[in-house]
C-alpha positions as CSV (number, residue, x, y, z in Angstrom):
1,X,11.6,-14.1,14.4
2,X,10.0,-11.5,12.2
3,X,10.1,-14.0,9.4
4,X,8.9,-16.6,11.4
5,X,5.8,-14.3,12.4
6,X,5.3,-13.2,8.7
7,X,5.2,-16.5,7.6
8,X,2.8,-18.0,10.1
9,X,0.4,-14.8,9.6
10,X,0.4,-15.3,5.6
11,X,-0.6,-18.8,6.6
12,X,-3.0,-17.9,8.5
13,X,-4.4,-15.6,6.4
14,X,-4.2,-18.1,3.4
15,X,-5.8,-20.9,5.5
16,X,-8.2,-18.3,6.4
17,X,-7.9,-18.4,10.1
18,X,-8.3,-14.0,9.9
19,X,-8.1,-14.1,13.8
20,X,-4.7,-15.9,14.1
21,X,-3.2,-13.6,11.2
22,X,-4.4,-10.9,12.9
23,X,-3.2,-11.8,16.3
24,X,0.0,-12.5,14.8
25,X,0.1,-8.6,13.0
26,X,-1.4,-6.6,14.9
27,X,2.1,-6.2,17.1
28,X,4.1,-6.4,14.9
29,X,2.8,-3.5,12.9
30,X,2.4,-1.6,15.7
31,X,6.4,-1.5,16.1
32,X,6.2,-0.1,12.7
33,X,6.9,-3.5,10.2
34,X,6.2,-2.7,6.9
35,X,4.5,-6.7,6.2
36,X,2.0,-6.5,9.1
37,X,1.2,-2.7,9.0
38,X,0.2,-3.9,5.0
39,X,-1.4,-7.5,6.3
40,X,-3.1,-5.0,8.7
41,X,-4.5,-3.1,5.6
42,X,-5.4,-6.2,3.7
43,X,-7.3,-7.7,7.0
44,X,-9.5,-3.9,7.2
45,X,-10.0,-3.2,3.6
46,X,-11.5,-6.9,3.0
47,X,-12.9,-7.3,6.6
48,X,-11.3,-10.4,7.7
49,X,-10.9,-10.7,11.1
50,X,-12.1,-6.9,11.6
51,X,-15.0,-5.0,11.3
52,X,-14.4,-3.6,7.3
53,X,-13.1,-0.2,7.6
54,X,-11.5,1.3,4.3
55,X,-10.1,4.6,5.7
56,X,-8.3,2.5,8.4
57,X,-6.9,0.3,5.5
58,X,-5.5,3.1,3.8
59,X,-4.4,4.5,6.8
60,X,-2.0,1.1,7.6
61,X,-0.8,0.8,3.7
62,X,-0.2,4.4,4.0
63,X,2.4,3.5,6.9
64,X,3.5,0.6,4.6
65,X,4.1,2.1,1.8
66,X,6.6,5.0,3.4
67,X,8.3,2.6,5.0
68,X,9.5,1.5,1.4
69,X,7.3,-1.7,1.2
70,X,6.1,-2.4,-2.2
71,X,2.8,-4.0,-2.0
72,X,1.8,-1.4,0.7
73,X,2.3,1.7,-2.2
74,X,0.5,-0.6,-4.5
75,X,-2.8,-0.5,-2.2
76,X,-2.2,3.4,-1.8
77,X,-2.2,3.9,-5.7
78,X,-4.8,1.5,-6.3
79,X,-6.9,3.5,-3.3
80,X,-6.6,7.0,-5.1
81,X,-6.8,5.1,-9.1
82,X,-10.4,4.3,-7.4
83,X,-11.4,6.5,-5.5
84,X,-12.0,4.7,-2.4
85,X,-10.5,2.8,0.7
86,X,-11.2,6.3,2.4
87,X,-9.2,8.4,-0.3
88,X,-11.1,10.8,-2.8
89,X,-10.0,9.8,-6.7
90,X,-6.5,11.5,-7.9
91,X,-4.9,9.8,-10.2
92,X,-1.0,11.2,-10.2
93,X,-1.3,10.0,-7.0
94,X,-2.5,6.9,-8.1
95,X,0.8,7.0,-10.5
96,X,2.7,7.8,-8.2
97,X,2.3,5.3,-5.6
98,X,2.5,2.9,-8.5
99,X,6.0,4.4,-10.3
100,X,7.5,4.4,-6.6
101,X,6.6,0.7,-6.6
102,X,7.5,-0.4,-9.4
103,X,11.4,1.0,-8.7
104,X,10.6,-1.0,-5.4
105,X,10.2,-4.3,-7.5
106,X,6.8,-4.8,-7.6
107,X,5.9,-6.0,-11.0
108,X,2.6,-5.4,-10.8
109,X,2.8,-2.1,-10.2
110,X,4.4,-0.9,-13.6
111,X,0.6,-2.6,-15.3
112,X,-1.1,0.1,-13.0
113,X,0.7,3.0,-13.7
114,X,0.3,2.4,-17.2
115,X,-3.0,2.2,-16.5
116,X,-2.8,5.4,-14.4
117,X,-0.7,7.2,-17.1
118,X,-3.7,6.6,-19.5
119,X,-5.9,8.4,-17.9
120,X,-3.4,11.7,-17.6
121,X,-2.4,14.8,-19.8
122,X,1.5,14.5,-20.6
123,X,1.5,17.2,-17.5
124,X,0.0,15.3,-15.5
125,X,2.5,12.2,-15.7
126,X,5.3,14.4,-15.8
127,X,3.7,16.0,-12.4
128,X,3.2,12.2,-11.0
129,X,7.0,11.3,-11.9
130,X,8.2,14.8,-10.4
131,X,6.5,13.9,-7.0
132,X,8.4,9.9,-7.1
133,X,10.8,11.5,-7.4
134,X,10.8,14.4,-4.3
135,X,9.1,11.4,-2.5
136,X,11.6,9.0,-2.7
137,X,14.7,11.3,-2.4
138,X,13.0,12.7,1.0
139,X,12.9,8.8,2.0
140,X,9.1,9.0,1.9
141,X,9.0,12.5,3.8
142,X,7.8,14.3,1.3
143,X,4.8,12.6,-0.8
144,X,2.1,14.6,-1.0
């Protein structure tokens, strides 16, 4: 049924009927699935179907991305790589949210921590992969 639902939302969303994909989230990321609580962050940080609201955006990738999903930690490194969606600017972050989803299969994601990583010290990558590491071992306990 979960498929069903995810399916129908990105639909939705793609047909542009922000209401429906929204209806069709909204509970399931509420019982904590990782596709709608990161729909849910799409739908806030663009304003579809909500009034825009970046810190609630980040808030729902957040719960996204430490429930493993990959897309979800690629909105929460792109969030801190920027400095906004309701985060300040902090780049390991930014690489770290990225390295974690890029082991999570994201292809994207390796582009923007290479992008990230460019902007750091040798430290400061080595301090980004350090914290992957504690925050994937702790099964996403443990990131900040």
């Amino acid at each position: 049924m979960w498929a069903d639902d995810y399916s129908d939302a990105k639909t939705a969303f793609k047909n542009g009927d922000y209401a429906l994909a929204l209806k069709i989230a909204t509970p399931r990321a509420n019982q904590k699935v990782a596709w709608a609580q990161n729909a849910m962050g799409v739908l806030y940080r663009t304003g579809k179907g909500v009034t825009q609201d970046y810190a609630e955006a980040v808030k729902w990738f957040r719960k996204a991305a430490e429930q493993g999903n990959a897309w979800g930690q690629v909105h929460v490194g792109m969030s801190y790589l920027e400095g906004r969606w309701g985060v300040l600017q902090d780049t390991i972050s930014a690489h770290m949210w990225f390295n974690i989803a890029a082991a999570n299969g994201n292809t994207k994601a390796a582009g923007n921590r290479d992008v990230a990583a460019g902007k750091l010290s040798s430290s400061g990558v080595e301090e980004a992969q350090k914290r992957a590491k504690r925050c994937m071992s702790s099964g996403y306990k443990d990131c900040d």
